[in-house]
N, C-alpha and C positions, 0 to 999 in steps of 0.2 A: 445871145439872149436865151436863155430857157425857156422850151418850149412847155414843159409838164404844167398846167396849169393849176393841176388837183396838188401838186406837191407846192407852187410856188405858192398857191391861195394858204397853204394849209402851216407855209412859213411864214407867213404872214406878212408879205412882200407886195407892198402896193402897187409900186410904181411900174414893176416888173408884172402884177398880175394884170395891171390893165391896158399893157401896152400887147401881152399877147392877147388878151381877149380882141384891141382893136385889132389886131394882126390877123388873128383866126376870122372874124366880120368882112375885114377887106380880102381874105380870101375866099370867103363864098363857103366856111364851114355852116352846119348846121347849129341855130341857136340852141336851140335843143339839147344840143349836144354841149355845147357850153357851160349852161344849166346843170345839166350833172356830173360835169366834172367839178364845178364849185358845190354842188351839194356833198358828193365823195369827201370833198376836200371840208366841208365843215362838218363833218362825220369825224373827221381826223380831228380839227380843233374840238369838239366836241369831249373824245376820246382823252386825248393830251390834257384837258380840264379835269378831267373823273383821275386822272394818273399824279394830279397837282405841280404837272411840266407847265399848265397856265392858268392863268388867273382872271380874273372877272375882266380886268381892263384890255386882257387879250379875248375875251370874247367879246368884248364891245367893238373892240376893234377889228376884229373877223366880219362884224354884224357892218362896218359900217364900208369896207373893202365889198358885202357881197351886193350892197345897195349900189355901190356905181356901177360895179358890173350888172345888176338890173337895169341900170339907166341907158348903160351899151347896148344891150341884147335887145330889150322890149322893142324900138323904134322895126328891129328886123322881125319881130315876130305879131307884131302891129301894122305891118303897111296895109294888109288889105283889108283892115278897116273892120267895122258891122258892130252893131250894136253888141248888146249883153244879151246874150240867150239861153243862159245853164241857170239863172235864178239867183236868188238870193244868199248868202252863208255868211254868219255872225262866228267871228275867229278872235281868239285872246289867250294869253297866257295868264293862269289861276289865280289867284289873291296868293302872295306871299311867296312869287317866283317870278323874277325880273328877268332871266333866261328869253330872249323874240330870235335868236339866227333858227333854229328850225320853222318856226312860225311867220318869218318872213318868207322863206323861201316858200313855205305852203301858201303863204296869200299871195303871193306874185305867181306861181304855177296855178294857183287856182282863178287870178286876176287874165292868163295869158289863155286859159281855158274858157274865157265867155262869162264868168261869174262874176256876178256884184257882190264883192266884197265888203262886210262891216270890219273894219279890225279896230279892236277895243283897245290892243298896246299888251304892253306889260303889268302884272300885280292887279290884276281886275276884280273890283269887287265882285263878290257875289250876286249881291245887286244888281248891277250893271247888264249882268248877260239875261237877268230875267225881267229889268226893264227894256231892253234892246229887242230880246224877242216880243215882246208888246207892242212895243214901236213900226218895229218892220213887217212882223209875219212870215220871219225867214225859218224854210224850214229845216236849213240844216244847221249844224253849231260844231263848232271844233274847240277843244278846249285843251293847250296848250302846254309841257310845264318839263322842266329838266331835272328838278331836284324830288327827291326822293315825297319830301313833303304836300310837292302838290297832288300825290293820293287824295290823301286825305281834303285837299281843299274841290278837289275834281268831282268825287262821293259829294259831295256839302252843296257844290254849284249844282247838280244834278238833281240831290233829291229838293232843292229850290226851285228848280225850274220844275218837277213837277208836283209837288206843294201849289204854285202858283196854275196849276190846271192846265199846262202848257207842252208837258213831256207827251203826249198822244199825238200833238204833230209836228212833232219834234224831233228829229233822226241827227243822233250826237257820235260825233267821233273824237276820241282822243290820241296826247302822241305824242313824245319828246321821251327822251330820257330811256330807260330799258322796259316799255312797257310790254306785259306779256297779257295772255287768256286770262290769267289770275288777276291778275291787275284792274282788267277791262272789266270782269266781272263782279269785284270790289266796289268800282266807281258805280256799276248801274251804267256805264255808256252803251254803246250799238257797237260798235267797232274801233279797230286801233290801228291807226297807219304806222309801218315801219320807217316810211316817209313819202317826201312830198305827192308823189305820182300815184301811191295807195290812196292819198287823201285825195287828190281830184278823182280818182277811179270811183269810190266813195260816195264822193258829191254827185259825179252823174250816175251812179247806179239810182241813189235816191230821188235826182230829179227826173231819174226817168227818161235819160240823154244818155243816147250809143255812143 
């Protein structure tokens, strides 16, 4: 059996990538460590997508390979329990970008981190994230998106949310796809994770959690 996990994920080998994950579990590796070797590995799909070696139905299927391997790990990174104590955070990918494997992987690291997660899904209205912060009072937002497009939908959600009076307590980060300073600065966000572990660092700088 192959042990490379980040290679077999990134072949997109199911049965194979969840037999080492149980394997690495029943040996007492670190979950952790697990995690990013499947984020590595959807960096690659990611990659192979932009190079058109894949296609939309191999990143759905990337997305739905990295959910069982969520279902494996969480139990070992959940035993000891305890409430939610990192706060609130409203997570979606932008109106007109169906793209969620980076966005998963951020609301399950930020789910395994103490935070209550909203996650809105994919193709989110505008709408949505500035009635959702009305709703909840959450003050952080992540706003999600892979194709080049969702710039421009990221700037639109942003300056809506603060249109609606809401941007002042509001601390937004965005991230998927090759976002850079220019980019972050276009949209009006706060910051830009390179990935998932920038965006929990992120969320507890803002809540104010070491």
């Amino acid at each position: 059996m192959a042990k490379d996990l980040c290679k077999t994920l990134a072949d997109l080998k199911e049965d194979e990538v969840l037999a080492i994950v149980e394997e690495k579990l029943k040996a007492g590796a670190d979950p952790m460590g697990i995690l990013a070797d499947a984020g590595r590995a959807m960096e690659i799909v990611g990659n192979r997508f932009s190079k058109s070696e894949y296609f939309i139905p191999d990143l759905v299927y990337s997305g739905e390979i990295l959910k069982k391997i969520n279902e494996l790990v969480k139990p070992k990174l959940t035993e000891e329990g305890g409430a939610k104590t990192g706060g609130k955070v409203i997570i979606g990918t932008v109106t007109g970008d169906i793209h969620d494997i980076g966005k998963d992987i951020v609301v399950f690291m930020l789910d395994v981190n103490g935070f209550d997660v909203v996650d809105l899904g994919v193709d989110v209205p505008i709408q949505k994230f500035v009635d959702t912060i009305k709703e909840t009072s959450a003050p952080v937002v992540g706003l999600s998106g892979f194709l080049t497009l969702a710039y421009d939908s990221m700037k639109q959600t942003i300056e809506a949310i603060k249109a609606a009076g809401l941007r002042d307590n509001t601390k937004i980060m965005i991230g998927g796809g090759q976002i850079t300073d220019e980019i972050m600065n276009y949209t009006g966000a706060d910051a830009f994770g390179k990935d998932a572990m920038v965006g929990v660092s992120l969320a507890k700088k803002w809540a104010g959690i070491k």
